[in-house]
N, C-alpha and C positions, 0 to 999 in steps of 0.2 A: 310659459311652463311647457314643458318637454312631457309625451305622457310616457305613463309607464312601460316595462313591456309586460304584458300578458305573462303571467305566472304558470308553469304548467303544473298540474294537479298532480300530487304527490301521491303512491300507494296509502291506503290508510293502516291501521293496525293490522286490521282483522283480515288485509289482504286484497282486499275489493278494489278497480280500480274505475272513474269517471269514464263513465260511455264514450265522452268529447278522447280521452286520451288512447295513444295505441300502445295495445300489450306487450312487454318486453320478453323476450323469448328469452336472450342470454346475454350476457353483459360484453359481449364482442357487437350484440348489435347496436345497444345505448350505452358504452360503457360509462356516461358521466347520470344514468339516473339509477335511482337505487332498485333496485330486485324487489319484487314482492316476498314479503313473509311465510313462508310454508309454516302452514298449522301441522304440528305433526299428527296435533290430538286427531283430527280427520280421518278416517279410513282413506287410504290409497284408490284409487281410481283402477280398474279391473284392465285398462288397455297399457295399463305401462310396463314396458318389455323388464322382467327379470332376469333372464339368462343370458347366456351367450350364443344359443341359437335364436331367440327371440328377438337379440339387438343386430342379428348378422354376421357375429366376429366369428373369424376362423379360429380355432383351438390349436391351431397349430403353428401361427403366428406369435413370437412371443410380445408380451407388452412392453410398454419404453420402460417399465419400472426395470424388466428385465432385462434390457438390451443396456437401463444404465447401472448395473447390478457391477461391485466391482469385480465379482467371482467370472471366473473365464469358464469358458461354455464347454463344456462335456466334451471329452473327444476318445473316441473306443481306441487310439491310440496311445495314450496317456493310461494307459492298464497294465499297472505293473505284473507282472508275472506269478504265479501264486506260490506263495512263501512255504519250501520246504518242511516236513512236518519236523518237530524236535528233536534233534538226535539224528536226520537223516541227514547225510552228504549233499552236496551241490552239485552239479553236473559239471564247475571245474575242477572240483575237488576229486571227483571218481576220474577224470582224468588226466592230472596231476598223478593219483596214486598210480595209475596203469603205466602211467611214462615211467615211475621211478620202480616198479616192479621188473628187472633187468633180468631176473635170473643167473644164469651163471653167464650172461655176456661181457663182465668186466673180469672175471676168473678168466677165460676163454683168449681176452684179448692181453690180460698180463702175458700169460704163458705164450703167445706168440710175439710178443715185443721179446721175453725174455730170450726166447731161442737164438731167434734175427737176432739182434743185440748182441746176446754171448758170442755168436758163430763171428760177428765181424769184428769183433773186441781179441778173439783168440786169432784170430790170422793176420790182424795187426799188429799182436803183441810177437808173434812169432817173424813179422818183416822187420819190426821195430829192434826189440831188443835180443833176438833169435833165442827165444823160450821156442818149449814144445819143439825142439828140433826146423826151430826156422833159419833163415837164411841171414835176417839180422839187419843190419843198416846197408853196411855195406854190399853186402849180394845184394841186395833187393835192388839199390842200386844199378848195379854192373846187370841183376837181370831186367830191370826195367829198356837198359840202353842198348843189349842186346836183343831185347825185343821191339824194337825199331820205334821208340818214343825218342825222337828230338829233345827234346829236355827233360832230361832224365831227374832231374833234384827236384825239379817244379814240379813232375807226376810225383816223383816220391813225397815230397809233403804232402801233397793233395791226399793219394794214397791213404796217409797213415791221417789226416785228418779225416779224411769218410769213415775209415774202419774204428782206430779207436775213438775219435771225439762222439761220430755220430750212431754208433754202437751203445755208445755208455750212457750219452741222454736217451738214447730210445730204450734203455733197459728203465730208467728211471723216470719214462713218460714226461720230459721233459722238453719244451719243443717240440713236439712231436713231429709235427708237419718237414719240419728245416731237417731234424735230428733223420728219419725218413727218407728226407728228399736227397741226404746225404749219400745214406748207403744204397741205395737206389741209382745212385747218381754213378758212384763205383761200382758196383757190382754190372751196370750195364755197357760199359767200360772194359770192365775185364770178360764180361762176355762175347764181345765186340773184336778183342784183341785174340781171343783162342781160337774164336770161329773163322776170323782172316787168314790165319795160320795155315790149312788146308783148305785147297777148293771144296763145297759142298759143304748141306748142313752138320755140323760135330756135333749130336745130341748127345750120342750114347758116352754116359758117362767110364764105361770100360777102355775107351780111348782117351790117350794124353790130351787132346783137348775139346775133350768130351764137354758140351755148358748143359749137362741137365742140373749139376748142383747151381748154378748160378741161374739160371731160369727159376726155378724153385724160390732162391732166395730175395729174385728180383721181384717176383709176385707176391711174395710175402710183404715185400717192403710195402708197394704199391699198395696190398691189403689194409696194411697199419695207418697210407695216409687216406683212404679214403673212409674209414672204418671212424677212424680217431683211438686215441690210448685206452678210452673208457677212463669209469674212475679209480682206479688202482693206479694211481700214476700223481704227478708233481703237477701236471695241466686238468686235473679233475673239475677245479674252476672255470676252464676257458670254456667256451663256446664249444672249438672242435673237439674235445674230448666226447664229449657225450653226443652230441647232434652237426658233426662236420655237412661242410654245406659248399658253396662257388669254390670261395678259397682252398678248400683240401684239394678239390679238381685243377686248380689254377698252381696248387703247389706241385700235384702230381706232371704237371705237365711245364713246370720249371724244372723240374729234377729231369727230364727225359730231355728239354733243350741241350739243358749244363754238361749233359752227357755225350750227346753230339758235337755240342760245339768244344769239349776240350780235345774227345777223340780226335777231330778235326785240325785241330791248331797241334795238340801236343804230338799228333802220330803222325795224321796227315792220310789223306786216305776215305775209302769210303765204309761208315762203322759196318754196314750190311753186307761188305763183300764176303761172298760164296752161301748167301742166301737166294733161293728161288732166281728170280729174271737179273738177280746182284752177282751169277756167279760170271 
């Protein structure tokens, strides 16, 4: 017969454990014997720590309950902005209305489109069809090739495309920028052409080839593309109507290329001769 083994002595009810056995503190140290019974009915023991200064723990440490909490942790960044009272505006809102508060800046800019526009619509209609005591197809012609333009039919379309084509959308704010870059295009052109004519600057418009009207109308143009039509105009939709930006500057500075390089090919020549260190 094989002997037993030795039984070890169990807590009893009430708690008590045999003098022979050792006390179990916590079931990570004996986790296969059972726990003694807590009487609750007992008064508590005076040394057993209550609080959180009494057990050590820092207050400012969170506990795992919290760390496995699935709410995400506070963050003074995550504060939203505080909500407008009823009835009061937004801060895009008041500045949305101050952009669209224009004043008379789209009156301001019809009435200069209009002018531009009219002025190069009537002197094309007078080379075109010789209204208003113009010259008509044919003079404007014979004066084009008299005034030392090598192709004289190719300036003359050109011509009458700047004035009337791009006259009539810029009265109608249409295109604006090309419409603009049009007569910009011509008018620095035929300024270019009076000024060659005589050594020395021709401003004075009392003289036959006086460019102060064409100075005038040339800055005008330039005005119109970098300004934009406003909204009184057929491009009130685009972008540059109301807020021009690179491209009106990139347009302005196509129209003044187109200008040089046709003076160049069609006359031949240099466009600033009898200007300053050009004379």
């Amino acid at each position: 017969m094989t002997d037993k083994p030795n039984k070890t002595p169990t807590a009893t009810v009430t708690g008590e454990q045999p003098t022979a056995a050792r006390a179990v503190t916590s079931p990570f140290d004996s986790p296969t014997q059972q726990l003694p019974v807590v009487d609750l009915a007992k008064p508590r023991p005076d040394d057993v720590p209550r609080t959180d200064d009494e057990l050590g723990l820092d207050p400012d440490v969170p506990s795992i309950g919290q760390l496995e909490s699935d709410e995400p942790a506070y963050s003074y960044a995550s504060i939203p902005p505080a909500a407008n009272s009823p009835g009061e505006p937004s801060k895009a809102a008041l500045r949305r209305k101050a952009e669209n508060q224009r004043g008379t800046l789209d009156l301001g800019l019809f009435l200069l489109r209009l002018m531009v526009g009219a002025t190069f619509v009537y002197h094309g209609l007078q080379k075109l069809t010789g209204w208003f005591h113009g010259a008509g197809l044919d003079g404007t012609r014979d004066m084009m090739a008299e005034g030392g333009w090598d192709h004289s039919i190719i300036a003359t379309i050109l011509l009458f495309i700047g004035e009337i084509g791009g006259g009539a959308l810029l009265i109608l704010g249409l295109a604006t920028p090309l419409a603009a870059g049009a007569v910009l295009a011509v008018i620095l052109d035929a300024w270019a052409w009076k000024q060659g004519i005589l050594p020395g600057l021709q401003y004075k418009s009392s003289v036959p080839t006086g460019v102060e009207l064409e100075t005038i109308l040339a800055g005008a143009a330039a005005v119109v593309i970098l300004t934009g039509p406003g909204r009184w105009s057929l491009d009130r939709g685009r972008a540059w109507s109301t807020r021009p930006s690179y491209g009106s500057f990139a347009a302005l500075l196509a129209a003044i290329a187109a200008a040089a390089g046709t003076y160049w090919y069609l006359h031949g020549g240099n466009p600033l001769t009898g200007v300053g260190p050009f004379d």
